[in-house]
FIKOLKE-37282 format. One record per residue (C-alpha): residue number from 1; residue in three letters; x, y, z. Coordinates in Angstrom, 2 decimals, padded with zeros to 5 digits. Layout:
BEGIN
[atom NUM, ala, [X, Y, Z]]
...
***
This chain:
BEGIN
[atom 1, unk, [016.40, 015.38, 015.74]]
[atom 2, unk, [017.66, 011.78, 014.81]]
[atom 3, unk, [017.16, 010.81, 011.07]]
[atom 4, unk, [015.47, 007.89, 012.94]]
[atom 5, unk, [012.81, 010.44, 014.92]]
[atom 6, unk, [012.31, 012.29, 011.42]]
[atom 7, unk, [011.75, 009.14, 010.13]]
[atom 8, unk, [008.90, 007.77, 012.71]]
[atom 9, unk, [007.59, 011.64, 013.01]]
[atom 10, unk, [007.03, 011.41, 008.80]]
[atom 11, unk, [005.99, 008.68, 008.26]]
[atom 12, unk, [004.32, 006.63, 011.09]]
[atom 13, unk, [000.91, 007.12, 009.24]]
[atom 14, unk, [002.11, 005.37, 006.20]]
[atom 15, unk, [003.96, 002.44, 007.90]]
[atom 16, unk, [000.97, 001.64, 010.26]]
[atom 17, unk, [-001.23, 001.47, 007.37]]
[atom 18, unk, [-003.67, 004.18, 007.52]]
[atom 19, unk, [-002.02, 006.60, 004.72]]
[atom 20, unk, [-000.80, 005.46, 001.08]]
[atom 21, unk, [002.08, 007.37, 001.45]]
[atom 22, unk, [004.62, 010.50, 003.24]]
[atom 23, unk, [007.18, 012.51, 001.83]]
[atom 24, unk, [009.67, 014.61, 003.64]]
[atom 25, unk, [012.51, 016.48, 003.57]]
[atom 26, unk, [015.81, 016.34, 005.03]]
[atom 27, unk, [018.55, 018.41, 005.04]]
[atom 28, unk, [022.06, 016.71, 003.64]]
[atom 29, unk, [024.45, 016.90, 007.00]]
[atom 30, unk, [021.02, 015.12, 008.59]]
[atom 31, unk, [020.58, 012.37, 005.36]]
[atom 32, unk, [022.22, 009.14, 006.45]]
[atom 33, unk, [022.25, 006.58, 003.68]]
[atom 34, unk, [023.25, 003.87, 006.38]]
[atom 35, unk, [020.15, 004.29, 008.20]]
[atom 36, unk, [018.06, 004.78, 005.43]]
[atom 37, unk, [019.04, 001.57, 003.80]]
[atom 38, unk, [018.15, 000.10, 008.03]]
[atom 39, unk, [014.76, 001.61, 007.13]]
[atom 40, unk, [014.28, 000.38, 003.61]]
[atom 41, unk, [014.76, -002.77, 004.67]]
[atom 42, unk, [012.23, -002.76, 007.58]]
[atom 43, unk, [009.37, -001.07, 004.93]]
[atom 44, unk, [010.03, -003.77, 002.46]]
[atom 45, unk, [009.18, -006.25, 005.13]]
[atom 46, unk, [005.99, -004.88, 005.57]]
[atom 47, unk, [004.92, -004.17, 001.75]]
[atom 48, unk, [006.30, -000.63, 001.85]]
[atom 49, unk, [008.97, 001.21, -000.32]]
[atom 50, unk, [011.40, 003.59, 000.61]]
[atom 51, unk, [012.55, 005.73, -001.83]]
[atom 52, unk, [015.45, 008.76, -001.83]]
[atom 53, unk, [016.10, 011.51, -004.45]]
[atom 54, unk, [018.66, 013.52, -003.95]]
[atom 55, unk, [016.09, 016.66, -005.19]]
[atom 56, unk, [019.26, 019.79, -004.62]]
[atom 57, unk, [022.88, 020.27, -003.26]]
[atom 58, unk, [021.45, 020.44, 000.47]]
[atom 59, unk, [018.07, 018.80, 000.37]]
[atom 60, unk, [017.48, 014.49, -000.39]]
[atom 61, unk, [013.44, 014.20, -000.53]]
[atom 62, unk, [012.50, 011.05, 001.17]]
[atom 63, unk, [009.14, 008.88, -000.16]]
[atom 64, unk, [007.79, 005.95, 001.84]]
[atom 65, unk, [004.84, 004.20, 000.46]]
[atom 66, unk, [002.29, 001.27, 000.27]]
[atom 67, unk, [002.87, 000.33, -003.06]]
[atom 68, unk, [-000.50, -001.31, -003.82]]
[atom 69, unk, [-002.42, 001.16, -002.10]]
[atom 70, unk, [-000.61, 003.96, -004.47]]
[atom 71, unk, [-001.28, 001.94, -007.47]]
[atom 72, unk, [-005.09, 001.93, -006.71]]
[atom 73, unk, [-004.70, 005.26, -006.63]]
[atom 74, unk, [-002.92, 006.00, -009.69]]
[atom 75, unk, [-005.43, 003.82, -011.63]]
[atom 76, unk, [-008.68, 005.96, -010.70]]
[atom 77, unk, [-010.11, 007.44, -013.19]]
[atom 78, unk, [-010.35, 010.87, -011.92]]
[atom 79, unk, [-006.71, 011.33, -010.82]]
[atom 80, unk, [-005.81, 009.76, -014.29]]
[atom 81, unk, [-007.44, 012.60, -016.13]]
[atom 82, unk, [-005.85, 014.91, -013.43]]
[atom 83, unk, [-002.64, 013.96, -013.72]]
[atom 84, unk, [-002.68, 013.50, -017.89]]
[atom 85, unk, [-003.88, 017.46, -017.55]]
[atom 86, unk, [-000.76, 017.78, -015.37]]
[atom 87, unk, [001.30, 016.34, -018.28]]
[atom 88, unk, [002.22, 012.93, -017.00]]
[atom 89, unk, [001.95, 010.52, -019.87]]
[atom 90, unk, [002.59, 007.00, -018.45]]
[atom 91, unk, [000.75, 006.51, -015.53]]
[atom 92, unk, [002.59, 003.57, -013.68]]
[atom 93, unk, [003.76, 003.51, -009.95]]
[atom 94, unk, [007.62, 003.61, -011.51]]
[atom 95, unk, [006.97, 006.28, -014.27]]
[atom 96, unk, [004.81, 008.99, -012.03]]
[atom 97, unk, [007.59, 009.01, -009.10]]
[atom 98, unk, [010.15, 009.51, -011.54]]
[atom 99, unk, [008.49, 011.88, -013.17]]
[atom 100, unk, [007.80, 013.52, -009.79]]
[atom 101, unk, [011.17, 013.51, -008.63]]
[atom 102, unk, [012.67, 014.98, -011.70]]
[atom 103, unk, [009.74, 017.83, -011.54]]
[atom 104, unk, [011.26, 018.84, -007.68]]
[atom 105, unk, [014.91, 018.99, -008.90]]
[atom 106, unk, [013.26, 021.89, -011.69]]
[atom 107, unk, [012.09, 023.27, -008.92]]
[atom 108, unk, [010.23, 025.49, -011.09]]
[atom 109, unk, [007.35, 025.20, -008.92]]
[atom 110, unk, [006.53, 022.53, -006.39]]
[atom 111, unk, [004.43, 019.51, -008.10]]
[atom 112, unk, [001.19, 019.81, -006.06]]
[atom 113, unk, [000.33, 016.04, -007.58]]
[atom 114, unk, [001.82, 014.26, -005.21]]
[atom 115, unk, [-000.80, 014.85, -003.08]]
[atom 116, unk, [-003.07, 012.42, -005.19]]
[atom 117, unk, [-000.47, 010.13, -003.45]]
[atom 118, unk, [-000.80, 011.29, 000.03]]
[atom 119, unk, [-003.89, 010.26, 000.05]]
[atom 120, unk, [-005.01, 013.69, -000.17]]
[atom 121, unk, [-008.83, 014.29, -001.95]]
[atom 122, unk, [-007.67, 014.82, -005.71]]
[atom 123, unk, [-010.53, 017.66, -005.52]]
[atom 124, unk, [-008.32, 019.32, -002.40]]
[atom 125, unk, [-005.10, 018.82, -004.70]]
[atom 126, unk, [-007.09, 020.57, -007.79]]
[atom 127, unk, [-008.54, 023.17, -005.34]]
[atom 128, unk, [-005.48, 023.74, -003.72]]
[atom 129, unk, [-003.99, 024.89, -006.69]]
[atom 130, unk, [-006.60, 026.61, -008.35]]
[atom 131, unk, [-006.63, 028.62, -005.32]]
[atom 132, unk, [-003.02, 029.16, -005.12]]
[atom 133, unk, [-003.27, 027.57, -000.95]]
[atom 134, unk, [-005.54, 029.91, 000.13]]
[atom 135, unk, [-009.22, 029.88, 000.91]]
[atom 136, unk, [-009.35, 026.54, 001.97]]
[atom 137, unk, [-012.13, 025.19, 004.90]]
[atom 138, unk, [-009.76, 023.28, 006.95]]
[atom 139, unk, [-005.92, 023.51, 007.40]]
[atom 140, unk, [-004.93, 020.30, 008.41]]
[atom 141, unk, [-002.29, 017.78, 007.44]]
[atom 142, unk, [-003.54, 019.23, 004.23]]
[atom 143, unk, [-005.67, 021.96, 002.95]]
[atom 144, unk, [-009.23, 020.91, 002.90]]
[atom 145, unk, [-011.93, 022.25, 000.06]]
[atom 146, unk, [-014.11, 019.64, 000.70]]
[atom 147, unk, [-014.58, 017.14, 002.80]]
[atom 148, unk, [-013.60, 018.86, 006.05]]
[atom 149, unk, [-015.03, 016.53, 008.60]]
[atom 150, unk, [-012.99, 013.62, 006.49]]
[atom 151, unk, [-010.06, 016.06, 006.63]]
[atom 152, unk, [-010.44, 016.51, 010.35]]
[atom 153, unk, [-010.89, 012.63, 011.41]]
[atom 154, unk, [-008.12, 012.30, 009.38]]
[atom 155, unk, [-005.45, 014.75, 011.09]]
[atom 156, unk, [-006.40, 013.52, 014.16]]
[atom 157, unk, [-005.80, 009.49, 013.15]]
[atom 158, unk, [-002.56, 010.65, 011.89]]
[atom 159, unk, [-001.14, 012.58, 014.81]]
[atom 160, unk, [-002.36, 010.09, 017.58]]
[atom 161, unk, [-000.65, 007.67, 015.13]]
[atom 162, unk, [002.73, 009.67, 015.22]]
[atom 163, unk, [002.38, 010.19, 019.14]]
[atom 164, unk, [002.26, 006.39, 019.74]]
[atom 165, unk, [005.15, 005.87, 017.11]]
[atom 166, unk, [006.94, 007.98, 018.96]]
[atom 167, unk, [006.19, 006.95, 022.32]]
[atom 168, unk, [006.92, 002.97, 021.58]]
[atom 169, unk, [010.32, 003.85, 019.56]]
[atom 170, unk, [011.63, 005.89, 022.31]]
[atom 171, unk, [010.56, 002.84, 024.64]]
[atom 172, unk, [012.81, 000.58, 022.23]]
[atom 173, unk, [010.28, -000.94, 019.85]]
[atom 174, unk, [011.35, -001.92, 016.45]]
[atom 175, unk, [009.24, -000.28, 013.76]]
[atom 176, unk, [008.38, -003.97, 012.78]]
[atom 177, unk, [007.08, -004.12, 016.77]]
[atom 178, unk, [005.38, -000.69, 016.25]]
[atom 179, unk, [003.54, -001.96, 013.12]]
[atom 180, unk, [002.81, -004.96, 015.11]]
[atom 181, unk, [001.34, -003.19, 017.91]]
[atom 182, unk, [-000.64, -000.76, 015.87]]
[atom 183, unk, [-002.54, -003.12, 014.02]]
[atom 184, unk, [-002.84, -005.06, 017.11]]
[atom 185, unk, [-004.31, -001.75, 018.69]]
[atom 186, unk, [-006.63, -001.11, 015.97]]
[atom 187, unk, [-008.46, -004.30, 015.82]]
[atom 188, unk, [-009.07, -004.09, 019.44]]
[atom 189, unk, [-010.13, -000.55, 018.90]]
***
């Protein structure tokens, strides 16, 4: 796979505007910084930032967000108190991906709070780890506690999302033309 199809496979829900924010993985001999700078510049077109983190020797973690939908996040007041619990002490877009990045390069244990950013239910991200992954009521594009029939519509928006993405990239579409026609697509919807 292209870093261009791991690209639109990660992160089509964030770019067309219907999830705050993906994160991936890719492996260095498949990391281009070329084309990631191609993308960066595309997302910060639309409002989006694209952001890399070399996180070991053979892994670069790869963050694409909406930046205003991530800060409306990070300023509720329940994944404030979360995240202060988690040890995060300055709360601002900047500080908590830093602080993020620099917890997966410990890689003492994976940080679980990014999921707040994800747009994941911060009571799926607490569950989640109270229960260690397991017990959860729906296995989705994330482990549901709660809300399942949220978690559900959800994971299906996002993969139809990804299967268009895909299907208009392969047909040549710029991902400024996919955004285009997936907004267009939605308000007809």
């Amino acid at each position: 796979m292209s870093f261009d199809q791991i690209i639109i496979n990660s992160c089509s829900p964030t770019f067309c505007n219907i999830k705050p924010a993906n994160i991936f993985f890719v492996k260095k001999e498949n990391f281009s910084q070329r084309e990631f700078e191609v993308w960066k510049e595309a997302f910060r077109k639309e409002g989006l930032e694209a952001i890399a983190s070399q996180i070991s020797e053979s892994s670069t973690a790869i963050l694409i967000l909406n930046i205003c939908w991530v800060k409306d996040i990070l300023s509720d007041l329940q994944v404030l108190t979360y995240l202060s619990k988690k040890g995060y002490k300055n709360i601002s877009l900047q500080s908590f991906i830093g602080e993020l990045f620099i917890r997966m390069k410990k890689q003492e244990s994976f940080p679980h709070e990014v999921g707040v950013i994800l747009g994941y239910p911060v009571e799926d991200v607490i569950e989640f780890e109270r229960q260690a992954g397991h017990n959860c009521k729906y296995c989705g594009c994330w482990k549901s506690y709660s809300d399942v029939e949220k978690a559900k519509k959800c994971h299906c928006r996002f993969s139809e999302c990804r299967k268009l993405c895909r299907k208009w990239y392969e047909e040549g579409f710029s991902i400024n033309q996919i955004i285009t026609k997936y907004q267009t697509l939605k308000t007809v919807a």
